[in-house]
Backbone as JSON Lines, residues from 0, in Angstrom:
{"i":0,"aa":"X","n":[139.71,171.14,202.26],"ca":[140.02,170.42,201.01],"c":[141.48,170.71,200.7]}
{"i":1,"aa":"X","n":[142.29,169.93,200.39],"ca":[143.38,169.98,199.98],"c":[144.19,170.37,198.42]}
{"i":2,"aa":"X","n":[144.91,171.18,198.31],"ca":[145.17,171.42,196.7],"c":[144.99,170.46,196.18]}
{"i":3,"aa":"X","n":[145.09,168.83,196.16],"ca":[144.92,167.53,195.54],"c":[143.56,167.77,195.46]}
{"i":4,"aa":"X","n":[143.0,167.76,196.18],"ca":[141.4,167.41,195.99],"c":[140.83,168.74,194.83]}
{"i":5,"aa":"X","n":[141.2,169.86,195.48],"ca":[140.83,171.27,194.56],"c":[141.12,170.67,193.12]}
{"i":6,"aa":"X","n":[142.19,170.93,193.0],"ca":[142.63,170.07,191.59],"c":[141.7,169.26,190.67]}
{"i":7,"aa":"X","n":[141.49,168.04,191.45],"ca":[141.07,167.3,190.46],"c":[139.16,167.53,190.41]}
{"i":8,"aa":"X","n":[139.05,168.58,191.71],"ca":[137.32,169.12,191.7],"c":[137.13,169.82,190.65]}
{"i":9,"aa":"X","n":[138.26,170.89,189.93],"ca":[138.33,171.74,189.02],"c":[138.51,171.36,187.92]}
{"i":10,"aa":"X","n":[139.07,169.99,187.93],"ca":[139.18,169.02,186.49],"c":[138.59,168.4,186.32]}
{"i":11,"aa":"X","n":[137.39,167.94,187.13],"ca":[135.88,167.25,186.86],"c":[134.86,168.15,186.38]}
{"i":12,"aa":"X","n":[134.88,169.35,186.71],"ca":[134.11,171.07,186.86],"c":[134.09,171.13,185.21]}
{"i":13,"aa":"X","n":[135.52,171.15,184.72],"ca":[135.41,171.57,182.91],"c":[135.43,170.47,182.31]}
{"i":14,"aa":"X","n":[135.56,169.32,182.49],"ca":[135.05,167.84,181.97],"c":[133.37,168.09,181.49]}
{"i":15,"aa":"X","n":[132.63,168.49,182.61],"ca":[131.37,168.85,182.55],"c":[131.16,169.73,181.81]}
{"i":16,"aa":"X","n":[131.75,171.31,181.99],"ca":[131.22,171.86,181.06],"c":[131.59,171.5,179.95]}
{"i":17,"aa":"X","n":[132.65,170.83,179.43],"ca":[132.48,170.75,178.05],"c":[131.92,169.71,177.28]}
{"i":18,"aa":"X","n":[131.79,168.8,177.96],"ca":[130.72,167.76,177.73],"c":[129.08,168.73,177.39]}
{"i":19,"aa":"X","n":[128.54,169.31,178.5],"ca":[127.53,170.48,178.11],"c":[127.52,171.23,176.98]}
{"i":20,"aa":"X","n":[128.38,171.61,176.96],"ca":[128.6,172.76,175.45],"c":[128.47,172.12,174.35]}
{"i":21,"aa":"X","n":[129.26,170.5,174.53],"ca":[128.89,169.87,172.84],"c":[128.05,169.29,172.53]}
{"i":22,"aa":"X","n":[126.85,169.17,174.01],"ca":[125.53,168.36,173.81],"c":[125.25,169.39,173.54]}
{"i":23,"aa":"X","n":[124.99,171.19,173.26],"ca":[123.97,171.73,172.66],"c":[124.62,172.17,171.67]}
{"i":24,"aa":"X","n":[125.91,171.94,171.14],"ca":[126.09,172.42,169.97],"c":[125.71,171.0,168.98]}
{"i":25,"aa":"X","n":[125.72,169.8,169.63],"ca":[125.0,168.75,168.81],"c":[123.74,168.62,168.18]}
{"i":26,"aa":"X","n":[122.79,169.59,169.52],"ca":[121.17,169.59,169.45],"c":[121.32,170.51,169.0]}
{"i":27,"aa":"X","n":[121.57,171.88,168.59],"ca":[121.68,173.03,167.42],"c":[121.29,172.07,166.2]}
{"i":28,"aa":"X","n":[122.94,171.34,165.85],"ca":[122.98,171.0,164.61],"c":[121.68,169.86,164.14]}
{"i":29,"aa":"X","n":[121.22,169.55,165.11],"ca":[120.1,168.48,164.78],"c":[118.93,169.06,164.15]}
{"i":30,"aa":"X","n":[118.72,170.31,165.13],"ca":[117.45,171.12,164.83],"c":[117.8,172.03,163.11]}
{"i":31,"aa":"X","n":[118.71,171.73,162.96],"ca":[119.14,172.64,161.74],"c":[119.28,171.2,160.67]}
{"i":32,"aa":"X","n":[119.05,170.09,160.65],"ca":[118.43,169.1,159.81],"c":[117.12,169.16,159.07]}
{"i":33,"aa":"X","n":[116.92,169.02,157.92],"ca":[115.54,169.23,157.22],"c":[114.88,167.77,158.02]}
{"i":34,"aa":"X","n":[113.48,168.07,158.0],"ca":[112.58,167.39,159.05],"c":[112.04,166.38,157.5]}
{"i":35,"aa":"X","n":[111.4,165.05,157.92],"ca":[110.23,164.72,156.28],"c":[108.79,165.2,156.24]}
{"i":36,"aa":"X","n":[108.29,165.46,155.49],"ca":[107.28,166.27,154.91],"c":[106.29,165.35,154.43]}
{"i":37,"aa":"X","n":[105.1,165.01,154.92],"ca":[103.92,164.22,154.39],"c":[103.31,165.22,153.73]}
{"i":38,"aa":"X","n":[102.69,164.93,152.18],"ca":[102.24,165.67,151.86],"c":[101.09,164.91,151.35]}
{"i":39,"aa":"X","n":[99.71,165.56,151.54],"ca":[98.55,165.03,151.53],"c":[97.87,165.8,150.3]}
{"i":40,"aa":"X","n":[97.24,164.66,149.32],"ca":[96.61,165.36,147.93],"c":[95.28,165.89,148.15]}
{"i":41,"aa":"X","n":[95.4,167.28,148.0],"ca":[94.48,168.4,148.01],"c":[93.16,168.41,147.02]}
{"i":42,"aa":"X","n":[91.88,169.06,146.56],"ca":[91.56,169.25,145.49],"c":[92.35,170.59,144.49]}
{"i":43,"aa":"X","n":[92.96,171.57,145.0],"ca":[93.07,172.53,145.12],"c":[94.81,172.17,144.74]}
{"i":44,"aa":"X","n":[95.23,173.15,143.67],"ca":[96.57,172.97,143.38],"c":[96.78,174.51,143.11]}
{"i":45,"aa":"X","n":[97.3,175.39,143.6],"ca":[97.77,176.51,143.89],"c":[99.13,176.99,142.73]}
{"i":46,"aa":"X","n":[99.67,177.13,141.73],"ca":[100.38,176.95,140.4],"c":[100.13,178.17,140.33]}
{"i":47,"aa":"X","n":[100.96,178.69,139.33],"ca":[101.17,180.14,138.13],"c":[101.59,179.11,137.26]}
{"i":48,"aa":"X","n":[101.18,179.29,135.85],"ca":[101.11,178.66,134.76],"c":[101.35,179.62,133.85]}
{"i":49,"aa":"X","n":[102.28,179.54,133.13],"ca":[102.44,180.42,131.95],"c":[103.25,179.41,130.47]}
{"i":50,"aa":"X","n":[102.82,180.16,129.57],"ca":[103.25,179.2,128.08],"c":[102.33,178.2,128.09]}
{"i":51,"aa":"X","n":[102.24,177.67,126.86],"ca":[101.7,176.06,126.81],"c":[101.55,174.85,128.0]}
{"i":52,"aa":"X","n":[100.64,174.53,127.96],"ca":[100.49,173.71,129.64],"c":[99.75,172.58,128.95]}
{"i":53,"aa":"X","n":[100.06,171.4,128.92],"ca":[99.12,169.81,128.16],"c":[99.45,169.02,129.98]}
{"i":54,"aa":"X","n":[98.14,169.04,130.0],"ca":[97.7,167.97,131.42],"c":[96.95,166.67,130.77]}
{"i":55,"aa":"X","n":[97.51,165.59,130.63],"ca":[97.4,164.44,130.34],"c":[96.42,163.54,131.82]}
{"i":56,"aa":"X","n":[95.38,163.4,131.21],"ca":[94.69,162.36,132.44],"c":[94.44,161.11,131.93]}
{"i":57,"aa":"X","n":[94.31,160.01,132.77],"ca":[94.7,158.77,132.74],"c":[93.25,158.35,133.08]}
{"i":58,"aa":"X","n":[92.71,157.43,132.79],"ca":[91.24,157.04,133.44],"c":[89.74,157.86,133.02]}
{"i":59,"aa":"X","n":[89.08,157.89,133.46],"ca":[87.72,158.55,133.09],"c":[87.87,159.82,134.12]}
{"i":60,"aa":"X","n":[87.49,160.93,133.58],"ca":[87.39,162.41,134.4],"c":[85.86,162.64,134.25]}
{"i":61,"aa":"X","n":[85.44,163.17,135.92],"ca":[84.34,162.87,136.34],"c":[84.33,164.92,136.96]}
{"i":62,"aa":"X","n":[82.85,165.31,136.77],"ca":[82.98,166.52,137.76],"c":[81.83,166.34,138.69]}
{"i":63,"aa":"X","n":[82.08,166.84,139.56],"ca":[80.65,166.51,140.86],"c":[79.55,167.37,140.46]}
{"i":64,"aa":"X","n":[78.07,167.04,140.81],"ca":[77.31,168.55,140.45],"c":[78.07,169.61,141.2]}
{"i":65,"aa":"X","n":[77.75,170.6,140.86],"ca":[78.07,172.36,141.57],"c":[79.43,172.62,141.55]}
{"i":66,"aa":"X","n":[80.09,171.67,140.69],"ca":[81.43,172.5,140.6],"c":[81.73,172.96,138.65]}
{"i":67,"aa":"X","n":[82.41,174.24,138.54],"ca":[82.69,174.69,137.73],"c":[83.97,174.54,137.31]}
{"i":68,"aa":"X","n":[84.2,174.71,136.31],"ca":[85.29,174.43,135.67],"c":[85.5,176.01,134.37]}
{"i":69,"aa":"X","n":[86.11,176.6,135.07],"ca":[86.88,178.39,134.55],"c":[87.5,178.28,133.25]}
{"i":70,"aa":"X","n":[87.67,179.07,132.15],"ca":[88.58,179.27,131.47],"c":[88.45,180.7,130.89]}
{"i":71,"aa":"X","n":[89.23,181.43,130.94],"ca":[89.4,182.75,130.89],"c":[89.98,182.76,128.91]}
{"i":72,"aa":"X","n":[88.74,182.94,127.98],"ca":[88.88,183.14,126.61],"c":[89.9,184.35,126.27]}
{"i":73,"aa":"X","n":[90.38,185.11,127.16],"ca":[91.25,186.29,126.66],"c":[92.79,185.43,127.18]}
{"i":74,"aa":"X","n":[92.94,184.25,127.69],"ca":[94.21,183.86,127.89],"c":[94.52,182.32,127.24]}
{"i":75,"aa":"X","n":[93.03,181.65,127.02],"ca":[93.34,180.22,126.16],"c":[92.16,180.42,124.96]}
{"i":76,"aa":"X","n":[92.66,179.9,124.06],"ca":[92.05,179.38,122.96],"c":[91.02,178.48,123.15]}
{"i":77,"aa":"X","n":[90.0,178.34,122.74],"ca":[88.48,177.25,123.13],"c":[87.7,177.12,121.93]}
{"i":78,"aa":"X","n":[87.83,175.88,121.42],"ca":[86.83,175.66,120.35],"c":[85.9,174.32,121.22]}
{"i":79,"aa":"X","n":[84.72,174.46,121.23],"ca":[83.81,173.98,121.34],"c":[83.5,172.97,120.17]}
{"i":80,"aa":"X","n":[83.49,171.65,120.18],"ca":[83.06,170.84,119.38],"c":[82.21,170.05,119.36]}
{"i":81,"aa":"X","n":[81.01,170.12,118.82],"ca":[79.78,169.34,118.84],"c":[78.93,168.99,117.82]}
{"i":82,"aa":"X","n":[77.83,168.5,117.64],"ca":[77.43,168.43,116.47],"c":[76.24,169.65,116.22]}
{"i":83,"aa":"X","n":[76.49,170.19,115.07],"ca":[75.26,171.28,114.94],"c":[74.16,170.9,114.89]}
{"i":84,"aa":"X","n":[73.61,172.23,115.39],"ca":[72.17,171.87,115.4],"c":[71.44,171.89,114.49]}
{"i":85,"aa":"X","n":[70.1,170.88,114.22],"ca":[69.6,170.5,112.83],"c":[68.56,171.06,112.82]}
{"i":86,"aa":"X","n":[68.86,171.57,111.26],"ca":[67.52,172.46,110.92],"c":[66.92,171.6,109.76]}
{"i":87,"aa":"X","n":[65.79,170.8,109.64],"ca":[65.56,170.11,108.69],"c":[65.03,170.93,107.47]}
{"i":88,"aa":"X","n":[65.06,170.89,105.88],"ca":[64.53,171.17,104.78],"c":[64.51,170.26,103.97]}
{"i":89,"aa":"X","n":[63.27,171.26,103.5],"ca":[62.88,170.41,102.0],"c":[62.06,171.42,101.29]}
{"i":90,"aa":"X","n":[61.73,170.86,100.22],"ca":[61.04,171.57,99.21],"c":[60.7,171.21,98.16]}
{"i":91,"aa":"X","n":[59.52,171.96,97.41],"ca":[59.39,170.54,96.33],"c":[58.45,171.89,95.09]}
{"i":92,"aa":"X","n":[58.74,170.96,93.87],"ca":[58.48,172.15,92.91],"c":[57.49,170.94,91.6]}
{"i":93,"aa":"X","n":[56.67,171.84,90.71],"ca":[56.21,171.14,89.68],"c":[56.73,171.18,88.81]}
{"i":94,"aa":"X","n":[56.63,170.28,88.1],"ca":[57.38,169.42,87.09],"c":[56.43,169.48,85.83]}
{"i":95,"aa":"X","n":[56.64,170.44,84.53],"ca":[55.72,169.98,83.08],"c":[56.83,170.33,82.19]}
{"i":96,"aa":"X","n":[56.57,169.13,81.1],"ca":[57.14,169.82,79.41],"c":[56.29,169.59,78.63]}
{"i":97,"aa":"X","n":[56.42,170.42,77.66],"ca":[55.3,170.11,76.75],"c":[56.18,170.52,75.38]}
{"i":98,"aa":"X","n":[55.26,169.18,74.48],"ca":[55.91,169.04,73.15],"c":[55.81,170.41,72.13]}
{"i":99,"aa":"X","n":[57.18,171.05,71.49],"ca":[58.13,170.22,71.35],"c":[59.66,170.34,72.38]}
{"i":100,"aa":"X","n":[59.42,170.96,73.44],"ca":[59.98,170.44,74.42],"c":[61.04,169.46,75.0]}
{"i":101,"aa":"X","n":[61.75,168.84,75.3],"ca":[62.52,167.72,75.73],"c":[62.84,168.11,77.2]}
{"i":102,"aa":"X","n":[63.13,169.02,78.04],"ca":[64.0,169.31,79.24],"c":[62.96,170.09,80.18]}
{"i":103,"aa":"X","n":[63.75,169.94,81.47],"ca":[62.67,170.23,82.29],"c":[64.24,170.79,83.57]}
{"i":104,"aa":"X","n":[64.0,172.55,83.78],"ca":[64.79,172.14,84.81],"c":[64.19,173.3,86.07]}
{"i":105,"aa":"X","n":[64.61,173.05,87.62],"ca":[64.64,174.29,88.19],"c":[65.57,174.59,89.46]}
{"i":106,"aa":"X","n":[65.93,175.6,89.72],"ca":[67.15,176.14,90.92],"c":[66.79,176.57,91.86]}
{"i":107,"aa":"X","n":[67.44,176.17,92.67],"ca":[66.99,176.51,94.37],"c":[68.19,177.5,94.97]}
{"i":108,"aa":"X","n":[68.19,178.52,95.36],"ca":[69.33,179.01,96.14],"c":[69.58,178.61,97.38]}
{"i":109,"aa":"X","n":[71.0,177.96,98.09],"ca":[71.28,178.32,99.19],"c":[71.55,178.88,100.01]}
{"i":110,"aa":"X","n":[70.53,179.37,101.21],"ca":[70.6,180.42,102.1],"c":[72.19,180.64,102.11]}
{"i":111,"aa":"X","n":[72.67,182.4,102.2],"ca":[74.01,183.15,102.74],"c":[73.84,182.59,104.19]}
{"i":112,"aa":"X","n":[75.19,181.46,104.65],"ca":[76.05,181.32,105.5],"c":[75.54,179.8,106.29]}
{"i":113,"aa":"X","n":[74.57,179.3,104.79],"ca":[73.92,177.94,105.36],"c":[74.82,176.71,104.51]}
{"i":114,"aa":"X","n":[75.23,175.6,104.71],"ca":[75.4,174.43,103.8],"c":[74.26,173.95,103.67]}
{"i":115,"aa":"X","n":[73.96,173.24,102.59],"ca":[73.05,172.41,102.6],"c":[72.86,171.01,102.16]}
{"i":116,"aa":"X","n":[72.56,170.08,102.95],"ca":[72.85,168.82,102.68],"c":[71.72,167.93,102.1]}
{"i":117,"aa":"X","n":[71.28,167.58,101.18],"ca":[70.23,166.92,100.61],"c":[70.9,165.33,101.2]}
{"i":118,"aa":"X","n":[69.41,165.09,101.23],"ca":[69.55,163.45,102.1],"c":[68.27,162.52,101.02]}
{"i":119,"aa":"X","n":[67.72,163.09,99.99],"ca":[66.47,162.56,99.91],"c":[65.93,162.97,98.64]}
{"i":120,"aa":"X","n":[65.73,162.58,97.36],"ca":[65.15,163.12,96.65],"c":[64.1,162.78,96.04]}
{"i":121,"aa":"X","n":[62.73,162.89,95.43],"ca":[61.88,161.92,95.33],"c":[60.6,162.29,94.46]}
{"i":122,"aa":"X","n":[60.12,161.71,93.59],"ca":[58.65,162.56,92.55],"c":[58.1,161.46,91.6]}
{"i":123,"aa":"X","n":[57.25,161.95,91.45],"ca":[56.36,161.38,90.69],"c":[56.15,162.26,88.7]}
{"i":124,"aa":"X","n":[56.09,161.14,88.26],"ca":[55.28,162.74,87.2],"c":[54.74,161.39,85.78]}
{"i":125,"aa":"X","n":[53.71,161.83,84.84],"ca":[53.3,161.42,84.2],"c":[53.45,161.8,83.05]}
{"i":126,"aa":"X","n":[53.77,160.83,81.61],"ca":[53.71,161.31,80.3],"c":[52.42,160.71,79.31]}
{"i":127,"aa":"X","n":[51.84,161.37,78.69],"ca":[51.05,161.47,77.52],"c":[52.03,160.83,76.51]}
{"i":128,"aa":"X","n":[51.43,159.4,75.82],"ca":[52.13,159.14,74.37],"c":[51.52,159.66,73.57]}
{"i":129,"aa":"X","n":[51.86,160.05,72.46],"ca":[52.3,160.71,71.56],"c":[51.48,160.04,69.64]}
{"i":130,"aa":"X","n":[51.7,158.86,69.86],"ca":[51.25,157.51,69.2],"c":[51.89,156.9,68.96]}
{"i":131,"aa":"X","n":[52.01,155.9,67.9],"ca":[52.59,154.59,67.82],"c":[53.38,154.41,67.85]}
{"i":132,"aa":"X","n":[54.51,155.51,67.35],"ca":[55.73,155.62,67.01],"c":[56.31,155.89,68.69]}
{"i":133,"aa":"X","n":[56.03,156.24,69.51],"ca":[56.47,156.91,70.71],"c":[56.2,156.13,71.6]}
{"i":134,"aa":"X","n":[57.47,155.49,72.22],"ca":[57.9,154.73,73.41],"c":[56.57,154.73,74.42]}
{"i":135,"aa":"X","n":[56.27,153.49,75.04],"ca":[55.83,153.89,76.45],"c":[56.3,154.57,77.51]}
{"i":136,"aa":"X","n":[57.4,153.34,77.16],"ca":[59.05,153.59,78.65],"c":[60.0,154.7,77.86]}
{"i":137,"aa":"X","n":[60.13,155.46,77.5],"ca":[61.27,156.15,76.99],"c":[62.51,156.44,78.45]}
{"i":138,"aa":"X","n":[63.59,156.37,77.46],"ca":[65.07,156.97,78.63],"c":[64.85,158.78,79.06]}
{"i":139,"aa":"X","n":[65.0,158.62,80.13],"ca":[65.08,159.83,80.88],"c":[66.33,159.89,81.66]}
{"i":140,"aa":"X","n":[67.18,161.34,81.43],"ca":[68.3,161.02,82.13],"c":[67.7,162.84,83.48]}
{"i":141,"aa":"X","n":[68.09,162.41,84.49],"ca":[67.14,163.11,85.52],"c":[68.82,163.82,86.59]}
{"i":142,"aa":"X","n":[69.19,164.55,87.15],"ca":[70.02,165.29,87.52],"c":[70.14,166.19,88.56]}
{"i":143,"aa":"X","n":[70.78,166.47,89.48],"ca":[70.53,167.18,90.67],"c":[72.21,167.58,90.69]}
{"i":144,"aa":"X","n":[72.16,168.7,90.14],"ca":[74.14,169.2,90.42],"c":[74.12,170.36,91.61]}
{"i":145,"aa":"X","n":[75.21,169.69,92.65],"ca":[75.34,170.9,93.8],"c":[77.08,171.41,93.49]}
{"i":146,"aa":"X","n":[77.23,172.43,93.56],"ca":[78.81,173.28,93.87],"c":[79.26,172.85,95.73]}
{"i":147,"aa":"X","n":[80.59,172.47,95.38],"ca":[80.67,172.76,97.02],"c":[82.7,172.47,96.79]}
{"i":148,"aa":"X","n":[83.16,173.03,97.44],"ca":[84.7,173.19,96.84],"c":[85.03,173.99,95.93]}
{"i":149,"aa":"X","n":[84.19,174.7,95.53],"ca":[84.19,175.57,93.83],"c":[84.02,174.53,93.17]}
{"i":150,"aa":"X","n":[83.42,173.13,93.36],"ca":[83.51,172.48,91.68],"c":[82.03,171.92,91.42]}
{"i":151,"aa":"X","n":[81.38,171.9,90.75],"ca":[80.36,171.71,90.28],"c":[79.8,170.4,89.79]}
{"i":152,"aa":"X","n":[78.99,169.48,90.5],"ca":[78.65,168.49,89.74],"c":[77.34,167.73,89.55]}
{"i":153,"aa":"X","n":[77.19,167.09,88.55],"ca":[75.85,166.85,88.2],"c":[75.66,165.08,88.43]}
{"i":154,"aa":"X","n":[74.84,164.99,89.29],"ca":[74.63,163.67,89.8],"c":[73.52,163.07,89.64]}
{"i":155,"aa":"X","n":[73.73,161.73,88.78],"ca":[72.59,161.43,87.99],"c":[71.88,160.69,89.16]}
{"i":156,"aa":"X","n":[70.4,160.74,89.13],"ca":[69.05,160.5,89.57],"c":[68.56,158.58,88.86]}
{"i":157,"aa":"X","n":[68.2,157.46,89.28],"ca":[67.72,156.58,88.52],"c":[65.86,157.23,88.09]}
{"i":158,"aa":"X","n":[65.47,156.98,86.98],"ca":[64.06,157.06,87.04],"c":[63.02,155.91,86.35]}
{"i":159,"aa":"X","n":[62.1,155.51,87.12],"ca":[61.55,154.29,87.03],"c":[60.5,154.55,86.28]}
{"i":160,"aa":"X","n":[59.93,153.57,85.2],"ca":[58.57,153.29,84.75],"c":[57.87,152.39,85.46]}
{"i":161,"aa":"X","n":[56.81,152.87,86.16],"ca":[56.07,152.22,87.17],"c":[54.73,151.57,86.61]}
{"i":162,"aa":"X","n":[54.09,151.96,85.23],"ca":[52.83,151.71,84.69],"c":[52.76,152.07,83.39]}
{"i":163,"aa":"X","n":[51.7,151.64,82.63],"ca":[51.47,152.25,81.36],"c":[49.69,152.23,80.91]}
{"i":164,"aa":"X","n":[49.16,153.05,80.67],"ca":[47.41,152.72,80.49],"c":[47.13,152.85,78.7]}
{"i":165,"aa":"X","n":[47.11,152.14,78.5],"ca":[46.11,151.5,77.63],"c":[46.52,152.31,76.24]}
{"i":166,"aa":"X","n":[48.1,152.47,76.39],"ca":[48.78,152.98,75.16],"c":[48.51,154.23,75.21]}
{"i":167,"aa":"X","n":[48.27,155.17,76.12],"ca":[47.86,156.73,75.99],"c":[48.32,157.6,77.21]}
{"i":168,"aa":"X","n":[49.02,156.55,78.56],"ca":[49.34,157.43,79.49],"c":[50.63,156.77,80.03]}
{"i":169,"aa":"X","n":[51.5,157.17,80.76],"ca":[52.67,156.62,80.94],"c":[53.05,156.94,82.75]}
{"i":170,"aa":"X","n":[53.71,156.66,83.8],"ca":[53.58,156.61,85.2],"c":[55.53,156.57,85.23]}
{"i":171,"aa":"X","n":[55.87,157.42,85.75],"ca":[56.97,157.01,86.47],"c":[57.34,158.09,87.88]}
{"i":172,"aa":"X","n":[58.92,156.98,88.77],"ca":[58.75,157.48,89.9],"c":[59.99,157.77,89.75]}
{"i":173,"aa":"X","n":[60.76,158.84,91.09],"ca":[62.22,159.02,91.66],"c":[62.01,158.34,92.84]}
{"i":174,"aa":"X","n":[63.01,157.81,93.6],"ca":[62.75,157.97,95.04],"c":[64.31,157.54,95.27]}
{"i":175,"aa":"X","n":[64.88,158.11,95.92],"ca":[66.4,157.77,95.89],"c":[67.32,158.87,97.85]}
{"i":176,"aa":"X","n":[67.5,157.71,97.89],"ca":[68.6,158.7,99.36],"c":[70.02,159.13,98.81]}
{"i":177,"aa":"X","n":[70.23,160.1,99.17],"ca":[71.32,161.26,98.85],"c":[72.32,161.02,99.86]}
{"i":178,"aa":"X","n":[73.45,161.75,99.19],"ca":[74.34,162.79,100.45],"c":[75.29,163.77,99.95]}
{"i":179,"aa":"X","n":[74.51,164.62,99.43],"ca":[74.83,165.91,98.43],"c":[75.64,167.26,99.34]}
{"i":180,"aa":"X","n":[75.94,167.85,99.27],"ca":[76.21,168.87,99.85],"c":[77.09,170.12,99.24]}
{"i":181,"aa":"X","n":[76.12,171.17,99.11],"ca":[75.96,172.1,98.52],"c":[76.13,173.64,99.45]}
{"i":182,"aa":"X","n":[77.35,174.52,98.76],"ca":[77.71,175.35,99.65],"c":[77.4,176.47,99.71]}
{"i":183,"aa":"X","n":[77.31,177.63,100.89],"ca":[76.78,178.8,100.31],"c":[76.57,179.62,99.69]}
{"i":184,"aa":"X","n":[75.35,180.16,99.55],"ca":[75.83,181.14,98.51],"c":[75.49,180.53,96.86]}
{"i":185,"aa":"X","n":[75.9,179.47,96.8],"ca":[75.37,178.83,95.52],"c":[74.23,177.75,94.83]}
{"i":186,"aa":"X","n":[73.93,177.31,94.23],"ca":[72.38,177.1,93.22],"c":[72.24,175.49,93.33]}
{"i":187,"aa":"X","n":[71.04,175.35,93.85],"ca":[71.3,173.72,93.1],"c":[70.22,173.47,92.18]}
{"i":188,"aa":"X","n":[71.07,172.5,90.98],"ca":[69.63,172.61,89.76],"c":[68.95,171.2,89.6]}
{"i":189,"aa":"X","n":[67.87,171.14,89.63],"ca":[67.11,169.63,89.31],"c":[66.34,169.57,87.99]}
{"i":190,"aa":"X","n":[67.48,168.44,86.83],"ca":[66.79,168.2,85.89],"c":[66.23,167.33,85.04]}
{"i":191,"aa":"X","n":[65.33,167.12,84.73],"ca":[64.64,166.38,83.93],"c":[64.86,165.94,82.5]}
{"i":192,"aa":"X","n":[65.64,165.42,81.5],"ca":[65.57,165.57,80.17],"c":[65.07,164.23,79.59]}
{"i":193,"aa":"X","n":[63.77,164.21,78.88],"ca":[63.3,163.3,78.04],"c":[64.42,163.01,76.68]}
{"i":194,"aa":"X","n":[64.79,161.68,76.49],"ca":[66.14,161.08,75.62],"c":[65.42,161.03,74.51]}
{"i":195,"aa":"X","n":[65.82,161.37,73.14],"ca":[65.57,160.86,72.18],"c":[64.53,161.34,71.33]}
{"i":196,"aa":"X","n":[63.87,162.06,71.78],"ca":[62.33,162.83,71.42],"c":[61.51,163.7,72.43]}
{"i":197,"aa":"X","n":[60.85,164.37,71.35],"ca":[59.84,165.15,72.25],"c":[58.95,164.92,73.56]}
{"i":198,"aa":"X","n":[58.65,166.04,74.58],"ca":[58.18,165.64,75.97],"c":[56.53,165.0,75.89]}
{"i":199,"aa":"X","n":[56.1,165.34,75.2],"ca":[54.24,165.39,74.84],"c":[53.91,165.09,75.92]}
{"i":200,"aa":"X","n":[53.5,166.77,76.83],"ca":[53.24,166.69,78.09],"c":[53.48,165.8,79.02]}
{"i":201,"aa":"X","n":[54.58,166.25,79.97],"ca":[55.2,165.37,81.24],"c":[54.84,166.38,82.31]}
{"i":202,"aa":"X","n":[53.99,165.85,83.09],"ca":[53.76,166.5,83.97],"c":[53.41,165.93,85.14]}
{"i":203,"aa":"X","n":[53.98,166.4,86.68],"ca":[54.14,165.98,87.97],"c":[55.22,167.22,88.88]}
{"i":204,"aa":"X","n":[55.88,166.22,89.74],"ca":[56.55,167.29,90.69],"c":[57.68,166.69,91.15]}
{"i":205,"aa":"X","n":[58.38,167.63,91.84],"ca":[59.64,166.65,92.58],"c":[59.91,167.43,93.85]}
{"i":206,"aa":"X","n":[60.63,166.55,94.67],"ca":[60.76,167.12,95.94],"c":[62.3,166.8,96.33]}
{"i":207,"aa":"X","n":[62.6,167.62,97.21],"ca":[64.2,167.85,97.64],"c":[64.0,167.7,99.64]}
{"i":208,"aa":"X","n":[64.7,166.77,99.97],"ca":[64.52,166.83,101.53],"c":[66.22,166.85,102.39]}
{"i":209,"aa":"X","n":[66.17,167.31,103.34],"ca":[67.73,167.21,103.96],"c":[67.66,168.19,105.42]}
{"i":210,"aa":"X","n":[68.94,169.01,105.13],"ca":[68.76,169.82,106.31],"c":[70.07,170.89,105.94]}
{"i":211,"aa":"X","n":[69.61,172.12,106.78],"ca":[70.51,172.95,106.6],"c":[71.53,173.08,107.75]}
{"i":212,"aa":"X","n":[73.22,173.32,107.85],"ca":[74.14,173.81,108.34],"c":[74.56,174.97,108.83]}
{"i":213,"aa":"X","n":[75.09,175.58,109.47],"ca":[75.97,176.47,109.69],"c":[77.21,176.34,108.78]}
{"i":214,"aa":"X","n":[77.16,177.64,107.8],"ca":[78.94,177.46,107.51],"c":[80.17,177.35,108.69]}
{"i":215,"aa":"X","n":[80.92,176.71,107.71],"ca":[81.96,177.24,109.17],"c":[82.37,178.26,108.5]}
């Protein structure tokens, strides 16, 4: 081989290598490119959560049987909201005045740590006239006051004359739906007052129906 030929063998020789050297310093820098990332939705979301966290869902939220749903009461707040459970009451008491008389009343306590909601109130009771001078139908103003707010009030009752016999006996009714509510701890009173004159024996009963609460 001739120095001509050596020459230009030795100048084809580092042509190559350096052509080589910058194809892997090219493929370095390629491999040192961030790659793209498919990311596929899990059930399972892996988070540290701290402070206030509001997750807003869109659509109807559904849970499968056998899965649970955690909340740790020493790190979130949980009020449970539903409707309480119903305890129905009632009660019912007799009803007499006798002349000279006019009023008729009696008190019920509400159970410590119960509300109580009257839904229903309802009685019967009968008066003896008196004679000639003395109404069949006389005005009766009739009353059921519950406390609830600290304030006290007396809520008038309608009461009906249903009959009259033969100038000597007299018939009337209550029957009325409520929505009273009366708070613990305090009285409710049901009363009777004949208007205008003496009771000359009124006698029957009355009844109280509803249901009791849980205070909050």
């Amino acid at each position: 081989m001739t120095r001509r030929h050596e020459g230009t063998h030795r100048f084809l020789t580092a042509i190559a290598a350096a052509l080589a050297t910058a194809a892997l310093a090219i493929s370095g820098a390629r491999a040192d490119e961030p790659k793209p990332v498919t990311v596929v939705n899990t059930p399972t979301v892996q988070a540290q959560q701290s402070g206030p966290w509001t997750v807003m869902v869109q659509g109807g939220l559904s849970l499968a049987p056998g899965n649970l749903v955690g909340i740790d009461p020493a790190q979130n707040m949980v009020r449970l909201v539903g409707l309480p459970a119903l305890q129905p009451y009632q009660t019912s008491t007799s009803l007499f005045i006798d002349y000279p008389d006019d009023t008729w009343q009696s008190t019920l306590a509400v159970p410590a740590g119960k509300v109580l909601i009257i839904e229903y109130v309802s009685g019967s009771f009968t008066k003896k006239i008196g004679g000639g001078s003395d109404p069949t139908q006389p005005p009766f103003l009739f009353t059921v006051t519950t406390t609830a707010g600290g304030q006290s009030v007396a809520h008038v009752v309608p009461v009906r004359g249903v009959f009259d016999y033969a100038g000597t006996e007299s018939w009337f009714q209550i029957a009325e739906p409520l929505r009273l509510y009366a708070a613990t701890g305090t009285s409710v009173a049901v009363k009777l007052q004949h208007l205008f004159s003496a009771g000359y024996q009124i006698a029957g009963s009355i009844s109280l129906s509803g249901q009791l609460q849980d205070a909050p």
